[in-house]
N, C-alpha and C positions, 0 to 999 in steps of 0.2 A: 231557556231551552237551548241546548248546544246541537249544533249541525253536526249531523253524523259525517263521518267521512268517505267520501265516493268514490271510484275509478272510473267515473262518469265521461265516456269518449265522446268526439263530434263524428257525425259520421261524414259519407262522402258529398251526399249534399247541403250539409252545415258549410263545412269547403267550398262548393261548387258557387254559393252565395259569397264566402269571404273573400274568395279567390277575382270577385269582381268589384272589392271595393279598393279604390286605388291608393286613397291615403291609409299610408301605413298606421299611423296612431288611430286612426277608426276602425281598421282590421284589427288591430292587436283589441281595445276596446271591446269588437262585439266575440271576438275569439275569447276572451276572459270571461266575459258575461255570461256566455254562451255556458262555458264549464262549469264558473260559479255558481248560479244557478241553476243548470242542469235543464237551460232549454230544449228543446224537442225543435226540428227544423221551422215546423211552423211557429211557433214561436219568435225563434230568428228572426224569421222572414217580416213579421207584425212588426217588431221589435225596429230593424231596418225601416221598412217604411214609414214608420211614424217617427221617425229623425232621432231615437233615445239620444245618440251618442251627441246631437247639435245641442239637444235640450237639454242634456247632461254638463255640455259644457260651458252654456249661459246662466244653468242654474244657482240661484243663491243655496237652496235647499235641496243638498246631492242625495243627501240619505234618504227625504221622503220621494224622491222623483223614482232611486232606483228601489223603494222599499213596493210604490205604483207599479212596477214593471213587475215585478215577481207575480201579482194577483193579473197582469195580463192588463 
């Protein structure tokens, strides 16, 4: 099944979260996710607190960690 193509924006409080995380390569990280995806803030926000991007980066297994993140 191929993913339709989106112009899916972040809004101001997608930002207002990215804008406080300080390492760059974790902002850029959940700013892509964010669009990939097509989180919604809350989302984000789950997303951030539960560390994806730490777990994502000690992960053997990237595809099923972030295939888990899509169902929430």
């Amino acid at each position: 099944m191929e993913k339709k193509s989106s112009q899916f924006t972040l809004s101001q409080a997608h930002y207002s979260l990215l804008n406080r995380i300080e390492n760059e390569q974790e902002r850029r990280f959940y700013e892509t996710e964010a669009i990939k995806q097509e989180w919604d803030h809350t989302h984000l926000q789950r997303q951030y607190d539960n560390s994806l991007y730490e777990r994502y980066a000690i992960s053997c297994d990237k595809d099923a960690l972030m295939k888990t993140s899509e169902k929430g």
